[in-house]
C-alpha positions in Angstrom: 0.0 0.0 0.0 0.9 3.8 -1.2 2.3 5.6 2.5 -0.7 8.0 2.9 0.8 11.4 3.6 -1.3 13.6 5.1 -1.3 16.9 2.7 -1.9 13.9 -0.6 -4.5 12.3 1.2 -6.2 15.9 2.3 -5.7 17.6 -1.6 -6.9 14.0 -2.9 -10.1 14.1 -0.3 -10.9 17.9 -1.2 -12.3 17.5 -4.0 -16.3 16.6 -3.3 -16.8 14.2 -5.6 -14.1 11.9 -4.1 -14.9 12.8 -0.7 -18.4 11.4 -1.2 -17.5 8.3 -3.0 -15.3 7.4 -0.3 -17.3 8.0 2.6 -20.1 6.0 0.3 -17.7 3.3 0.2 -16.8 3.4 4.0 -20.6 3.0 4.8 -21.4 0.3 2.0 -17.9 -1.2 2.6 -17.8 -2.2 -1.1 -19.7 -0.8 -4.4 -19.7 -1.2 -8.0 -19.1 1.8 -10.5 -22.4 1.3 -11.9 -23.7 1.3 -8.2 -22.1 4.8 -7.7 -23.2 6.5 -11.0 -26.5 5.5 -10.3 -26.5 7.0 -6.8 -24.2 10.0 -7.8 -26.0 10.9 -10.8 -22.6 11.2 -12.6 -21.7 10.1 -15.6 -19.3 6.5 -15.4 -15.7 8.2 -17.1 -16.5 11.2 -14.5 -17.0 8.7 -11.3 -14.2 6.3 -12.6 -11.8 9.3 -13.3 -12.1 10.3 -9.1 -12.2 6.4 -8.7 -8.4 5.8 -10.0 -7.4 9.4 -8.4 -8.4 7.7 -5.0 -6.8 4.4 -6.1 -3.2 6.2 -6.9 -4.1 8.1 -3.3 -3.9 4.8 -2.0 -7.3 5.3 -0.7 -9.2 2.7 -2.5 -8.1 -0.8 -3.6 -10.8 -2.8 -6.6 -11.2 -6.0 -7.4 -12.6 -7.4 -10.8 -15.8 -9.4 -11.4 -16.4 -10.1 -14.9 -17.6 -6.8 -16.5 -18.1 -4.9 -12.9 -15.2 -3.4 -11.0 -15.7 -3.1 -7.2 -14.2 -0.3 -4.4 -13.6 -1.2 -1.0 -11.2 1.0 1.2 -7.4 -0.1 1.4 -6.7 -2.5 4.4 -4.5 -1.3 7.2 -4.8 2.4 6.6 -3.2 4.4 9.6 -5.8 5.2 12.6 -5.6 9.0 11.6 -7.0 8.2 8.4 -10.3 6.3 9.8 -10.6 9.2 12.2 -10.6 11.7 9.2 -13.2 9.9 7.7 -15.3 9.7 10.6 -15.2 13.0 11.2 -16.3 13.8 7.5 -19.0 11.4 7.9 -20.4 13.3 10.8 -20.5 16.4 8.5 -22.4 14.7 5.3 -24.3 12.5 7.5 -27.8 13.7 5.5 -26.1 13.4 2.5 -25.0 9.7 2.6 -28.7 9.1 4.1 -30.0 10.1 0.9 -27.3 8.4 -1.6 -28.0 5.3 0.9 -31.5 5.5 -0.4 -30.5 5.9 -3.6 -28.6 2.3 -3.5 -31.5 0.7 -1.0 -34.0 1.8 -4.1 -31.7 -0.2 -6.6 -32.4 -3.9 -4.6 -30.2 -6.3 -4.1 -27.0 -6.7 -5.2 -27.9 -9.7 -7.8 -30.9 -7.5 -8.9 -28.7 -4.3 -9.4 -26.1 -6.4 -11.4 -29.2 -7.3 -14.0 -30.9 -4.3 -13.7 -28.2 -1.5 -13.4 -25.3 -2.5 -14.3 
């Protein structure tokens, strides 16, 4: 894993689009592409673009399936870096309600995979 430096990881997380994908990801603790441009209303080469700038951040890690690429955060990130988070949670808390919804009105996984995806 990437060292996470603190003013990277800040300048990669300032940009809002990346912030909420990976706060999305912390609460879901893994999600599709096509599961986050359905809930961000962005278009796929938009969301994928912050996608691999979080992935070179060392933020993210993905794993293949097939067609569909899934996000999860990177394992063993330093305690600093989960307290970040948390506190940026705290301050988009109604904001990840509603993108929650957004993924709750897709169904389940299998059913998103045919339907979405």
């Amino acid at each position: 894993m990437t060292l996470l430096e603190p003013a990277r990881l800040l300048k990669c997380l300032g940009d809002e689009t990346r912030l909420t994908l990976t706060l999305l990801i912390r609460k879901e603790e893994e999600l599709c592409v096509c599961e986050m441009t359905h809930t961000l209303k962005e278009s796929q080469p938009k969301v994928s673009r912050h996608l691999a700038q979080l992935r070179t951040c060392g933020l993210l890690n993905d794993r293949r399936d097939g067609q569909w690429v899934y996000y999860r955060l990177s394992e063993g990130m330093p305690e600093w870096v989960g307290e970040l988070l948390q506190a940026a949670e705290k301050g988009y808390a109604e904001r990840l309600v509603v993108l929650q919804h957004r993924l709750t009105d897709m169904g389940n996984r299998p059913d998103r995979r045919l339907a979405m995806c």
